[in-house]
Structures are given as structure tokens and as C-alpha cells.
C-alpha positions in Angstrom: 92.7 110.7 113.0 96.6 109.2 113.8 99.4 110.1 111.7 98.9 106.6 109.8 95.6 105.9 109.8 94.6 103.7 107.0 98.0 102.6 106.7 99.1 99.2 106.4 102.5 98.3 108.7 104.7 95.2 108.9 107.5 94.8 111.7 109.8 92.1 111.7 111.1 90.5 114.8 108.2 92.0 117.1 107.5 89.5 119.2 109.4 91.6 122.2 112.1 94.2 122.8 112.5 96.8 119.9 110.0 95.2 117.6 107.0 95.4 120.1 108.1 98.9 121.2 108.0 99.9 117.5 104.5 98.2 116.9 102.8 99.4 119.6 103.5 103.0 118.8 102.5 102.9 115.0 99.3 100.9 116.0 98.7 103.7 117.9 98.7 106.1 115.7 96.4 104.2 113.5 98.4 101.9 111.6 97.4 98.2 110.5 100.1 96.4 111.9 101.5 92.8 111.1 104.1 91.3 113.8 106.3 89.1 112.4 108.5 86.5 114.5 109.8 83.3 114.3 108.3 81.9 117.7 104.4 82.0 118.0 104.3 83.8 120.9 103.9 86.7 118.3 100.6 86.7 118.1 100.1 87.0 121.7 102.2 90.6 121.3 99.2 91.3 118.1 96.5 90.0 120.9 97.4 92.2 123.6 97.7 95.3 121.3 94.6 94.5 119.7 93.1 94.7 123.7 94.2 98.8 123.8 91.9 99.2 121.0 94.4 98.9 118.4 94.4 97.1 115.3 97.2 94.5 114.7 97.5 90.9 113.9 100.3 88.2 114.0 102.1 85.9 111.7 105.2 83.5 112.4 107.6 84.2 110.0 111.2 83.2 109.9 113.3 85.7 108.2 116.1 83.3 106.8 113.5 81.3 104.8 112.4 82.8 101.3 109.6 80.6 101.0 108.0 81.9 104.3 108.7 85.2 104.0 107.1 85.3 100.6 104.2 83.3 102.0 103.5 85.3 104.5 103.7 88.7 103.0 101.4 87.5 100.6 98.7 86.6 103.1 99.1 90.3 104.5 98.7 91.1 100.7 95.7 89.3 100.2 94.3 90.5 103.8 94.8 94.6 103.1 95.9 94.7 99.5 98.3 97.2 100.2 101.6 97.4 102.4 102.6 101.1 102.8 104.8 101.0 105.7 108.2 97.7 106.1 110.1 97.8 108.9 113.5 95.3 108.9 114.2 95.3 112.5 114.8 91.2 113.0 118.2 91.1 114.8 121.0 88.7 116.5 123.4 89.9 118.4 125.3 86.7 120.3 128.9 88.0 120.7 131.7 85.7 119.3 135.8 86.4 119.1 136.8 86.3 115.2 138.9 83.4 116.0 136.1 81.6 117.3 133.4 82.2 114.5 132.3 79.2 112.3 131.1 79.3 109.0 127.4 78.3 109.8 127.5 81.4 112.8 128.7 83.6 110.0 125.9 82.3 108.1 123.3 82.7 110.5 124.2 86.1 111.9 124.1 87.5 108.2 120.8 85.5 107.3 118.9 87.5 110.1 120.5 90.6 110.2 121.1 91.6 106.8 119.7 89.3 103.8 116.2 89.4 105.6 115.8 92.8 104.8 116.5 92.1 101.0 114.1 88.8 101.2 110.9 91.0 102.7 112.2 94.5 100.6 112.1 92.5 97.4 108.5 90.8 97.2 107.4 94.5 99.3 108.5 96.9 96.8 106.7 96.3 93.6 103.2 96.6 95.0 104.9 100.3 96.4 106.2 101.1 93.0 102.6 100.2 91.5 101.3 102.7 94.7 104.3 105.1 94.2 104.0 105.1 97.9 105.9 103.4 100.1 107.8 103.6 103.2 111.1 101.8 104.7 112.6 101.5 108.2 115.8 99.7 108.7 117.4 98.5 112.2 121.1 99.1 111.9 123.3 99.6 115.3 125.4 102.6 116.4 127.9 99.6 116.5 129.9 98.7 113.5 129.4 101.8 111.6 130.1 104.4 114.1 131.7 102.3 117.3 132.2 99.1 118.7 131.8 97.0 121.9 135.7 97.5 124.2 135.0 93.8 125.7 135.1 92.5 122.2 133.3 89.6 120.2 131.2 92.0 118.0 133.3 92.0 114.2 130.6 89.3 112.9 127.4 91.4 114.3 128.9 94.9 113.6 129.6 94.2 110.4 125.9 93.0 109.7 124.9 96.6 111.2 127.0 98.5 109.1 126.2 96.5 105.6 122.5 97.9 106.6 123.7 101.5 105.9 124.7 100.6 102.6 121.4 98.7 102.1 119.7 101.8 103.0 121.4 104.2 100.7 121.7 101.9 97.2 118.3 101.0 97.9 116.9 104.7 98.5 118.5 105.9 95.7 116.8 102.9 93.7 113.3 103.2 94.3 113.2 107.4 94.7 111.7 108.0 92.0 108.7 106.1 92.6 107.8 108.2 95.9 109.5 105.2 98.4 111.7 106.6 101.4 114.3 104.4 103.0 116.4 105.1 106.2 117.9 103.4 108.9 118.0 103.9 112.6 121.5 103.5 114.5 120.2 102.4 118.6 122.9 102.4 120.9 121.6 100.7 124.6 117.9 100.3 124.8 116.3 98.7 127.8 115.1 95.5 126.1 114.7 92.1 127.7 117.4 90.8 125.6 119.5 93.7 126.8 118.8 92.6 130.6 119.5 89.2 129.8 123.1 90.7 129.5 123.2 91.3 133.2 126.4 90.1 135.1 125.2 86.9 137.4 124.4 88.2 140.4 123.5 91.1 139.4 119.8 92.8 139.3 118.8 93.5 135.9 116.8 96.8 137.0 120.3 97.6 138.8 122.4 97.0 135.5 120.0 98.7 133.3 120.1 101.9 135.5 124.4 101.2 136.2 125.0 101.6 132.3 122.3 104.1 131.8 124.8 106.4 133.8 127.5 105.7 131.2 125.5 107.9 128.8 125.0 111.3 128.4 121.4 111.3 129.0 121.5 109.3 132.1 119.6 106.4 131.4 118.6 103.9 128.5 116.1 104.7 125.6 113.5 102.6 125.5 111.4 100.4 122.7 108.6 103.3 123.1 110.7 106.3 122.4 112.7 104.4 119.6 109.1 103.3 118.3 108.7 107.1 118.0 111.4 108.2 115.8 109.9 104.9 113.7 106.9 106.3 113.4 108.5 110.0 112.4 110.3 108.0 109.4 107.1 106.4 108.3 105.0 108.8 108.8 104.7 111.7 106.2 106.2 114.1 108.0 109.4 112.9 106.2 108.4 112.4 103.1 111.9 114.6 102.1 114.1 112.5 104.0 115.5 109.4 102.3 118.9 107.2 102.8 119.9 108.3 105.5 120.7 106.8 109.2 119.5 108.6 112.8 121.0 108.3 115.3 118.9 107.2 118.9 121.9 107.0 121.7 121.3 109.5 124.3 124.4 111.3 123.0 126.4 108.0 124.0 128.8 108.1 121.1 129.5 111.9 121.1 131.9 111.0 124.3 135.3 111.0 122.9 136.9 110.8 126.7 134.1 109.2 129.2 133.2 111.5 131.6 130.9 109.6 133.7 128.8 108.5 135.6 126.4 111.1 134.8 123.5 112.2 136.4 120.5 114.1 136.1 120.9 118.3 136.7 
């Protein structure tokens, strides 16, 4: 049997990049899992995990919208009966100087990356009080709470990512006592499409991937699979003592108080 078998998994923002990563590797250990996106395109990420075997289906969903986010967590609700496993990992990250941020990008950037997590957490967690089971994984950032981009542009989106550690440690301390764990995850660079997409023109994606995995520590970029993993350790039972609390998955990039770089492998 997998380490969540029976278990019933939602991910937001899984139509690629971290969410897929994450999805993948807790339908493979048995889970039930709902993908959540706003584009439908979702349900051909559900379609091709279903084709390994797996069990998974997808909903669109958009995050900023109570209505639909209530909606569609109760059609999962109605579907299973049960939710055992949330994990908040819908995220922006469009870089913008202070002095040029509006209102309305202010708006969105919070909308996704930081109220979504109280709009699915709140219709979620009375069916896991009534379970006294429940587990919760949020997506914060290593930056905003721990470091920050040199180029700039980053004050709107690393403050999002550090407001998801206080999330994560009011909310822990909240729902404890009903046998619900919450923690967060701090990524630094993981080779995503989004993260590619960051490439300077000209410039091969596979080349800047592997240029900036030399930057860290560990010589290369984590990946949706391996960050999937340490998602699957936090809702898996195997922590079942751990709650409020952030991880760290960086390759060691933020231990480097003086870059010593470019690293590579011994």
C-alpha cells in the first residue's frame, strides 16, 4: 500500500511547474488527487496522471473567487466525502519596482498568493475538525522571509511569501487540537517552466537552468519531483508531530553568506 492510500488530496495551481510535481508524487503514493487551476488545461495534467495508473481528477478553479472555490471544493466533497490532505501552492511571481506597483497589482498578487489559502483553508477545515484529521501544506518562498532577489522588483511578491509563515503558524496553533498539521515549504530555484521562461533572450533555457544551478551549493536546481517529496513527507503521517513550521528546499542556496561559486560536483 502507498503512504496515502485512501487519502483524499487537493493541490492548487497544478496545472504545471510545482503544482504538477507535487501531484504527481502524492498520486503516487496512493493519494486521490484533485488539480486545481484556473486554465482548463488542468485536466489534461489529471488525464495524463490518471494514464500511469494513478488516480486523479481535474477541476478549474480560480483562487481569487470565493464563489468558485467554494463550488468546487464542494464537488470534491460530494465526490469523496472526505478531504484529508490541502495543499495552497497557487502562486504569482511577476517582478515590479515599489514605485511602479498599482493598487489592482497589489491586489492581485495578494489575492493569489496569500488570501487563496484562507478562501480554500476555511470551507476545508471543518469537515477535518469533524475527522480530527487533517493535513496542510503551504507554498511560501525562501524569498521575503529569509532573502530577497539583488536585481530587485520583488517587495510586493516577497511580502505575500513571508505573510504565508504567519498563516502557517496562527493557523497551526488554531486547529492543533483537533489532530490537523500545518506547515509551509520555503523553495528557493526550482526548474519549472515558469522559471525557464526567465531565461535572458538569447539564451538556452536548458543553458540558464544549469548556469544558475552552479550558483548553489548543490550544483543544480531542485525539481517539482523532489519538492513533491518533502510534500508528501508533510502530509503523510510520518509527521504527524510536526506542525507550524517552514522547511526549507534550496540546495543550501541561502546558507552562502559570501558566494563562493560556481560550484561543481566533487
Amino acid at each position: 500500500m502507498g503512504r496515502l492510500e485512501s487519502k483524499i488530496a487537493i493541490v492548487t495551481g497544478a496545472w504545471r511547474g510545482n503544482g504538477e510535481g507535487i501531484a504527481r508524487v502524492l498520486a503516487k503514493h496512493g493519494a486521490s488527487v484533485v488539480l486545481t487551476d484556473i486554465i482548463d488545461a488542468v485536466e489534461a495534467t489529471a488525464e495524463s496522471i490518471r494514464k500511469d495508473g494513478k488516480k486523479a481528477i481535474g477541476l478549474k478553479m480560480d483562487v481569487t473567487k470565493t464563489g468558485e472555490v467554494n463550488q468546487a471544493i464542494q464537488k470534491v466533497f460530494e465526490k469523496f466525502g472526505r478531504i484529508d490532505i490541502l495543499v495552497n501552492n497557487a502562486g504569482i511571481y511577476p517582478p515590479k519596482n515599489l514605485i511602479d506597483t498599482s493598487d489592482d497589482f497589489l491586489q492581485k498578487i495578494f489575492d493569489i498568493n496569500v488570501f487563496s489559502m484562507y478562501r480554500c483553508s476555511r470551507i476545508i477545515i471543518p469537515t477535518m475538525m469533524k475527522q480530527k484529521y487533517g493535513k496542510i501544506v503551504n507554498l511560501s518562498s525562501v524569498t521575503g522571509p529569509m532573502v530577497s532577489d539583488p536585481g530587485g522588483g520583488y517587495t510586493a511578491y516577497a511580502a505575500t511569501k513571508a505573510a504565508v509563515w504567519g498563516f502557517t503558524k496562527a493557523l497551526a496553533l488554531e486547529v492543533a487540537q483537533y489532530g490537523i498539521n500545518v506547515n509551509c515549504i520555503c523553495p528557493g530555484y526550482v526548474d519549472t517552466p515558469g522559471v525557464r521562461l526567465q531565461s535572458p533572450k538569447g539564451e538556452d533555457p536548458a543553458k540558464y537552468v544549469e548556469r544558475i544551478g552552479r550558483n548553489i551549493p548543490m550544483c543544480r536546481m531542485g525539481t517539482p519531483e523532489e519538492l513533491g517529496e518533502l510534500v508528501l513527507f508533510l502530509a503523510s503521517d510520518e509527521s504527524k508531530y510536526i506542525t507550524g513550521t517552514q522547511i526549507v528546499f534550496d540546495g543550501g542556496n541561502t546558507l552562502q553568506e559570501c558566494f563562493a561559486g560556481p560550484y561543481t560536483p566533487k
